[in-house]
C-alpha positions as CSV (number, residue, x, y, z in Angstrom):
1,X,-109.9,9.3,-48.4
2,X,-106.4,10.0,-46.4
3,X,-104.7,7.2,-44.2
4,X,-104.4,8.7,-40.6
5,X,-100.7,7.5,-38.7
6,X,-100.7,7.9,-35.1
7,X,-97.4,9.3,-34.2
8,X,-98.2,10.3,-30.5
9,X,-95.8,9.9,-28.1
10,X,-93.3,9.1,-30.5
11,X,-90.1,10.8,-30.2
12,X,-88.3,12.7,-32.9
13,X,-87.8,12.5,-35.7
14,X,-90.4,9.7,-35.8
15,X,-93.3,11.5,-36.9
16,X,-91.5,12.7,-39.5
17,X,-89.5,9.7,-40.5
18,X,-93.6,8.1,-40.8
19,X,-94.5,11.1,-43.1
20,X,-91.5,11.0,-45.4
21,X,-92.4,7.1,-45.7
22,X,-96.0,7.8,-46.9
23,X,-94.9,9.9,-49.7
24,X,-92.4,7.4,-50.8
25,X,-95.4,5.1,-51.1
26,X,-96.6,8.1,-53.3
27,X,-99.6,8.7,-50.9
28,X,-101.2,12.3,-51.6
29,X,-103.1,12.5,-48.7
30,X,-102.7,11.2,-45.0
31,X,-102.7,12.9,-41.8
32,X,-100.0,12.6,-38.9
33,X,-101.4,12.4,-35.5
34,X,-99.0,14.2,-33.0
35,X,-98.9,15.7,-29.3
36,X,-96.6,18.2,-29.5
37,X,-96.2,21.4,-31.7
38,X,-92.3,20.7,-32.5
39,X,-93.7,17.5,-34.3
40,X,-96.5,20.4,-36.0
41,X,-93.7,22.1,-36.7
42,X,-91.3,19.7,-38.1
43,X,-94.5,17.9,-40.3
44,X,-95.2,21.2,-41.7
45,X,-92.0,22.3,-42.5
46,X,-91.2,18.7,-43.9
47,X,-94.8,18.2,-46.1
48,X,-93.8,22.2,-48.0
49,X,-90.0,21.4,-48.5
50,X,-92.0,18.2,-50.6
51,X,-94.9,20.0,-52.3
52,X,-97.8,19.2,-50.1
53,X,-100.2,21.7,-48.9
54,X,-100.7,21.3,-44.8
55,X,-103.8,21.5,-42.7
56,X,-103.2,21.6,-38.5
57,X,-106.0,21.0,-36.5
58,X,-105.2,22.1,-33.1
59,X,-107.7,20.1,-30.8
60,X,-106.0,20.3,-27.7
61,X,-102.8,21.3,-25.8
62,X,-101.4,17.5,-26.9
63,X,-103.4,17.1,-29.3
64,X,-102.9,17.5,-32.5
65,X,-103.4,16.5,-36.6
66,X,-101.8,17.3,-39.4
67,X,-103.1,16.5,-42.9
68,X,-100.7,16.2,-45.9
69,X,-102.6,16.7,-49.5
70,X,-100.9,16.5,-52.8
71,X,-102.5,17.0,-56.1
72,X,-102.2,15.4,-59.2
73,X,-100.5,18.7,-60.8
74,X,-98.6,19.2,-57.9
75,X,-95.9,16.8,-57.8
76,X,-93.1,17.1,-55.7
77,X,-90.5,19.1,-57.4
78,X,-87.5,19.6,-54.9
79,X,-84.8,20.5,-57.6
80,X,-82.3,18.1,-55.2
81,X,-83.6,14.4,-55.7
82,X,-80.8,12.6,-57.1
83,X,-78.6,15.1,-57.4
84,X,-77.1,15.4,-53.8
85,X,-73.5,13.8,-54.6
86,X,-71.3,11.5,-53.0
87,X,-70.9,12.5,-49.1
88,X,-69.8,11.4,-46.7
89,X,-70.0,11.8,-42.1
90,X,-67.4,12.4,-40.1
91,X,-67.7,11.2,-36.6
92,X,-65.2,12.6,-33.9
93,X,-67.0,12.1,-30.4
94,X,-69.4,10.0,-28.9
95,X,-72.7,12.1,-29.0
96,X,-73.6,15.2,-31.2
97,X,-72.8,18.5,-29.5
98,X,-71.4,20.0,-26.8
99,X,-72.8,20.2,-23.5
100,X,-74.9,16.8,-21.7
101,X,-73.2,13.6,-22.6
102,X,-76.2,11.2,-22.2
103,X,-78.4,13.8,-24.3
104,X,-75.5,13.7,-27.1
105,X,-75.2,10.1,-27.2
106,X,-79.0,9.8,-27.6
107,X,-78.7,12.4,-30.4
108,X,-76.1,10.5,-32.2
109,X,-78.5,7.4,-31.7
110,X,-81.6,9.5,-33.2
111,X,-79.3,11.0,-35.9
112,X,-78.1,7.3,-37.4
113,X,-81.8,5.9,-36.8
114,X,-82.6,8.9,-39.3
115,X,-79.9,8.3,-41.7
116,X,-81.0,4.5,-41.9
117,X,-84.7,5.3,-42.4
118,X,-83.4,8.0,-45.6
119,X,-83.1,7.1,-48.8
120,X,-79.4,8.7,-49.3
121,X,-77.0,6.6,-48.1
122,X,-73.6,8.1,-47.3
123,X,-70.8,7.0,-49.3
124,X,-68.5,6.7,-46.2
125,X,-69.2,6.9,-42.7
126,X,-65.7,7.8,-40.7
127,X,-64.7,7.4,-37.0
128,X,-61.5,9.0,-35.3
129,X,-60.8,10.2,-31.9
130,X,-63.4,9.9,-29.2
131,X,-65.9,9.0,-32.0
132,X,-64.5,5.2,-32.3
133,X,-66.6,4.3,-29.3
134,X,-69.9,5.0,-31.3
135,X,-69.1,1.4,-33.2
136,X,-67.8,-0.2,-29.9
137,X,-70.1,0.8,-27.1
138,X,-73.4,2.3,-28.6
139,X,-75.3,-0.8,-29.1
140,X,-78.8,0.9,-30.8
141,X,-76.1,2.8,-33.3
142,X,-74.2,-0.2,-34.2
143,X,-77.8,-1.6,-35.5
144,X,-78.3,1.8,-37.1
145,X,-74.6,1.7,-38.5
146,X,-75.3,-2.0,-39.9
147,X,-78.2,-1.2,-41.8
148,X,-76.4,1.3,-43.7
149,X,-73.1,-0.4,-43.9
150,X,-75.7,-3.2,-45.8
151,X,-76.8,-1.0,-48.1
152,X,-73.3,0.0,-49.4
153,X,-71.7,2.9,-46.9
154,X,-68.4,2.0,-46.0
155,X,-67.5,2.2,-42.4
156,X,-64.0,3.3,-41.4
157,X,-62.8,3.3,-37.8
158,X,-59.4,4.8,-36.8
159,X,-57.0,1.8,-35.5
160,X,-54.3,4.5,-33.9
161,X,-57.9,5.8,-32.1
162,X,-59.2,2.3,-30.9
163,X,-56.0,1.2,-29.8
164,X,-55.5,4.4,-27.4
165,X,-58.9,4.1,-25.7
166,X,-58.0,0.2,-25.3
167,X,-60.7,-0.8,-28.1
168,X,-58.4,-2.4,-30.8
169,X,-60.6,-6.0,-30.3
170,X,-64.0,-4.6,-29.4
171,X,-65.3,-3.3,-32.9
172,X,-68.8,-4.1,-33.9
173,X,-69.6,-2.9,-37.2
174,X,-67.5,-1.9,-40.1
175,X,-63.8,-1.6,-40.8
176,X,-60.5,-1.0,-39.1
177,X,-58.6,2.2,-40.6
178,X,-55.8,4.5,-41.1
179,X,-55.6,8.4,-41.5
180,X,-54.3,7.9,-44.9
181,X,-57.9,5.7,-46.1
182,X,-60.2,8.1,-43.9
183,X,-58.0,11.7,-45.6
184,X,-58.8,9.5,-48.8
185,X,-62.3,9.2,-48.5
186,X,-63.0,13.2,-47.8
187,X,-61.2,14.1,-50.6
188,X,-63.3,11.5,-53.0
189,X,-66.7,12.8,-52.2
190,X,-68.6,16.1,-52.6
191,X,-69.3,16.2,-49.2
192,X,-68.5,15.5,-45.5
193,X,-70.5,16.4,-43.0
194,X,-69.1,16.6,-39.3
195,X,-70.9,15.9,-36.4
């Protein structure tokens, strides 16, 4: 019998954030409740990138479920568990893209929510230029930023950068920095990803 999660009304990536949990639980078959078909869409492509076969039932407009089975012989087999590397995010403005600054700033908030809920924690997570304010100002990322600073990333925030935007006092959550420590950090990981 399959657990059923209401994730209705819940904004993304939430829905799938609840789906990736029950299959670290090892579930092999639950069903997502959802009102929008970007949530169908992100559950479905989510539950074949892990090895499950998906069922949508379309019962509505907003109304929507989609079941996640997984059988015994069918284990998930992603070929990248475990071997992603050291990484690390680079962080250079207050929200994630160009364009609306509210809608970037609740991107950025959404993006570290997402992070924390993962199981692979960046090795470093580095602020410079107009990107110092996330650990200042953003009070839902600081939370976000905390939770993974806890579970080992290391936070570095650019002191030249705080001190221009008049910040130098006001940090929250992780470290003060220099270029020389955040240059280091790139060049010791596989990876760094820049938002």
């Amino acid at each position: 019998m399959d657990s059923m999660i209401n994730a209705k009304e819940k904004a993304c990536p939430i829905p799938v954030i609840l789906a990736k949990k029950e299959a670290d639980r090892g579930n092999k078959d639950f069903t997502l409740l959802v009102d929008n078909k970007t949530a169908v869409e992100n559950l479905i492509r989510f539950g074949e990138n892990n090895g499950f076969i998906i069922t949508v039932d379309e019962k509505g407009p907003d109304d929507f479920s989609v079941r996640f089975v997984r059988s015994s012989e069918e284990e998930k087999s992603t070929g990248t568990e475990g071997a992603k590397g050291s990484w690390a995010i680079f962080i250079g403005r207050e929200g994630i893209g160009h364009g609306d600054p509210e809608l970037g700033e609740s991107l950025m908030k959404m993006f570290l929510y997402t992070l924390e809920q993962g199981e692979d924690t960046p090795d470093f997570v580095l602020f410079m230029n107009h990107g110092v304010k996330v650990p200042v100002e953003n009070d839902q990322a600081i939370e976000h930023l905390k939770a993974l600073q806890d579970r080992g990333a290391k936070i570095l925030v650019c002191g030249t950068c705080l001190k221009y935007y008049g910040l130098a006092d006001s940090l929250k959550v992780g470290n003060v920095s220099n270029m020389y420590d955040i240059a280091d950090a790139m060049q010791a990981v596989d990876k760094v990803i820049t938002l």
